[in-house]
N, C-alpha and C positions, 0 to 999 in steps of 0.2 A: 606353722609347724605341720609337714603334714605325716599323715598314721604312721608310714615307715620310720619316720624319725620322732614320731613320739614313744615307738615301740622300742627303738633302740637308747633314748633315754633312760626309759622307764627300764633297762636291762641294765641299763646301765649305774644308775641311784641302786639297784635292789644288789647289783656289785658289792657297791661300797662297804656296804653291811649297817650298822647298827650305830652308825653316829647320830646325834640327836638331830632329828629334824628329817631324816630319812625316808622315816614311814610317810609324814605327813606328804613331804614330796613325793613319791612314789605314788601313793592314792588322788594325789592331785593330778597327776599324770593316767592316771587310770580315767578320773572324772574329765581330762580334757577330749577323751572321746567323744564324749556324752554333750559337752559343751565346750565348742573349740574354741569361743572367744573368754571363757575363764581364765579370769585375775590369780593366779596361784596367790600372788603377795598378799591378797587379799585375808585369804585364810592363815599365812602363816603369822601375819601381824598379829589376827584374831588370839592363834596360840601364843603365840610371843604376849601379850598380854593378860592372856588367864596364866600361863606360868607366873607372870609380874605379880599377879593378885594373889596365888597361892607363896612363892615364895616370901611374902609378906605377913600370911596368917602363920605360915610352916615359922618362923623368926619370933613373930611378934608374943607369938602365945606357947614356945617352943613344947608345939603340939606333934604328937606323931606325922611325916608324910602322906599318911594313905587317909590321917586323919583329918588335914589340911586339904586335900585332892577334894574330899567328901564335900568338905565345908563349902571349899568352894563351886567345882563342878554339877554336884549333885541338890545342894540345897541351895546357892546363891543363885545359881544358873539351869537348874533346872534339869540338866542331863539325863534320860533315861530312854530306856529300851521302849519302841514303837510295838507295844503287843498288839496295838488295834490292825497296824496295817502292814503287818511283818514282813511279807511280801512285797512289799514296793522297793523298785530299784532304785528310789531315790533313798531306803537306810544305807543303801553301800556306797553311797557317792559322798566324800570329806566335807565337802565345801555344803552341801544342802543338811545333813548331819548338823554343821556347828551354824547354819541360819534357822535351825527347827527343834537345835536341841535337843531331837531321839533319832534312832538308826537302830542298824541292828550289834549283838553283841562286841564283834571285831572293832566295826568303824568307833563307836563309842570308847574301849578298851585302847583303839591308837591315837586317840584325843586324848584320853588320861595316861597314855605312855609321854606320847609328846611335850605332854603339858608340864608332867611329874620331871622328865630330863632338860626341860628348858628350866626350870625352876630348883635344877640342882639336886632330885631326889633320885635317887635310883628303881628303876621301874622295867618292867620285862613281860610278854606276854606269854602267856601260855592256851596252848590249844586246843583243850579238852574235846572230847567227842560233846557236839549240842551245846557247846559255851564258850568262847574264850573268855578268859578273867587275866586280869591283872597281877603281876605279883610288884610289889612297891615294897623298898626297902633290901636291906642285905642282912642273912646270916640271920640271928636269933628276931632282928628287930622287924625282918620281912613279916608281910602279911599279903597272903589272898585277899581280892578282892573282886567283887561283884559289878562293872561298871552298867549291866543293862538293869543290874535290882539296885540303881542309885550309891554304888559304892558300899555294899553289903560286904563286911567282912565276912572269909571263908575259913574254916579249920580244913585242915586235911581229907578229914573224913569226911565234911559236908559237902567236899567237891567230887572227892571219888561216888558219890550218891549221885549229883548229876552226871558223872559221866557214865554210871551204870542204867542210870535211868533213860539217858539217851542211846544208849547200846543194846542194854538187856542183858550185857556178860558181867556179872556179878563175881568173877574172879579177876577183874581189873587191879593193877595194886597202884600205890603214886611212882612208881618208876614206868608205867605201863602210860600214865597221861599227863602228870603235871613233869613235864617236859620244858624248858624253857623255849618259844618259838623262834626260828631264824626272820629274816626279813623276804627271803624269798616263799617261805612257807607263809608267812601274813597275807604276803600279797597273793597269792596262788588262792589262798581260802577265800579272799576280799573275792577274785576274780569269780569263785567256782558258784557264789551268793549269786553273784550278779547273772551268772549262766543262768542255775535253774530259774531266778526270777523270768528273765525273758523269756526261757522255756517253757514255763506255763503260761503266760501270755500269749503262743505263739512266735515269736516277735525273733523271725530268721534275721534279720539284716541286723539288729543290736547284738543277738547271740553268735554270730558268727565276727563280730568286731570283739568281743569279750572273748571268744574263742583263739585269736589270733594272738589277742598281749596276752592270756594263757600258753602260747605256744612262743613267746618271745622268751618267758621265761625258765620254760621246762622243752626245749627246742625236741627231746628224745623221748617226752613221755608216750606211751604206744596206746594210752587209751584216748591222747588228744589227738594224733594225728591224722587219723581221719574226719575227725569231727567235721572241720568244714567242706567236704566232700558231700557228705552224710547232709550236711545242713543245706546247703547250695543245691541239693535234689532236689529239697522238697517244696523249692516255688517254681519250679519244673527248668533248672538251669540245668538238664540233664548233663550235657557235655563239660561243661565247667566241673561238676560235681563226680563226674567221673575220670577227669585231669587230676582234681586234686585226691580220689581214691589210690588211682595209679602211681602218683607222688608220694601219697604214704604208704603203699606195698615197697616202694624203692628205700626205704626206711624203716621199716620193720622186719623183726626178727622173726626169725620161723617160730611156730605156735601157736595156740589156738585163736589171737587176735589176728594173726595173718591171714588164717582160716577165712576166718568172719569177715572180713576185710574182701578181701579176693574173691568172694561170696557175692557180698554186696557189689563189686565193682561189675561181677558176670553179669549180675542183674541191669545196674543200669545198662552196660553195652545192650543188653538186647532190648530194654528201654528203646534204648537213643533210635536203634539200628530199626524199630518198627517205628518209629517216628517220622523216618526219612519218607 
């Protein structure tokens, strides 16, 4: 498979929407960047058998969903949030996730989405500002849930805390963030993790592959479009980096990013043009 057409898969699964198995494929497609000879079947068997396991406890001891999810993900199998190395691009990649058993909040949250839907329970993410959590369950019997604090039930109010606490705007209300998430919105967050990771590494050639299945999926967003211009500068691909500026002024609206844009792009030309 190569990029072009793992970009257009991967546009293609986050299409579909919200059937079970989805997400998992989608991030798998995300991870075959990262590693092009990955087994997807691999991982999805992984899930297709912790659903097996929870659908089993969820029956056997007709225990709440989110309360079976817990039993199994968090305390059989150990699932939790990587607080030690938060930063590592490997919490956002599915397949290194469920061989290590922590990640970051998303990837964690679409293992217990996946797991919860292959096993029959109803499950949905939400995308708080500084957490996504889980919601498992419909209508009275839902419940929030915490999958990076091991499947930490949430009330309402204790989630509107962390999304104040991650923001600072203490007039947040639950129409303002416990929002249920799309699939294109998952993957768009999954992707934006992975950016800043390589970004503060450094690390232009990874961040400009994360940058591009970012722009597979939001083809019009005006703060992505130059990105890999911008990025492709700065290991001195002058010319390259000011093709792709001038590609995204032909795509941008008038405004203050077109500004900026058309700013930066004068810049390199007289870069390039004293280089000669």
């Amino acid at each position: 498979m190569t990029e072009a057409e793992r970009r257009v898969a991967l546009a293609a699964v986050v299409r579909r929407g919200s059937k079970p198995g989805g997400l998992a494929k989608a991030c798998l497609l995300v991870a075959r960047g990262e590693y092009p000879r990955l087994d997807p079947t691999v991982s999805l068997e992984e899930i297709a058998h912790l659903s097996a396991r929870v659908r089993e406890v969820h029956a056997k001891g007709a225990r709440p969903g989110w309360k079976a999810l817990t039993d199994v993900l968090a305390r059989a199998e150990g699932f939790r949030g990587n607080v030690d190395d938060y930063d590592n691009p490997e919490n956002s990649y599915i397949n290194r996730v469920l061989a290590h058993r922590h990640g970051l909040p998303i990837l964690l949250s679409v293992i217990w989405i996946e797991v919860a839907r292959g096993a029959g329970i109803p499950a949905v993410g939400i995308s708080m500002p500084g957490r996504f959590v889980v919601e498992v369950g419909r209508g009275r019997a839902a419940r929030m849930v915490d999958p990076f604090c091991g499947g930490r039930p949430l009330s309402v109010s204790e989630a509107i805390d962390l999304a104040v606490q991650a923001t600072g705007d203490a007039t947040l209300t639950p129409d303002d963030v416990l929002v249920p998430a799309t699939p294109r919105e998952v993957m768009l967050r999954v992707l934006r993790n992975l950016d800043v990771a390589y970004g503060k590494r450094g690390d232009v050639k990874r961040q400009l592959r994360v940058v591009s299945d970012q722009l597979a999926l939001s083809p019009q967003d005006a703060r992505l479009l130059a990105s890999p211009g911008e990025l492709r500068a700065r290991p001195d691909d002058l010319r390259g980096g000011l093709a792709d500026l001038n590609e995204a002024l032909l795509r941008l609206p008038a405004g203050s990013e077109f500004e900026r844009v058309c700013a930066s792009a004068r810049c390199l030309a007289r870069l390039a043009e004293s280089a000669n």
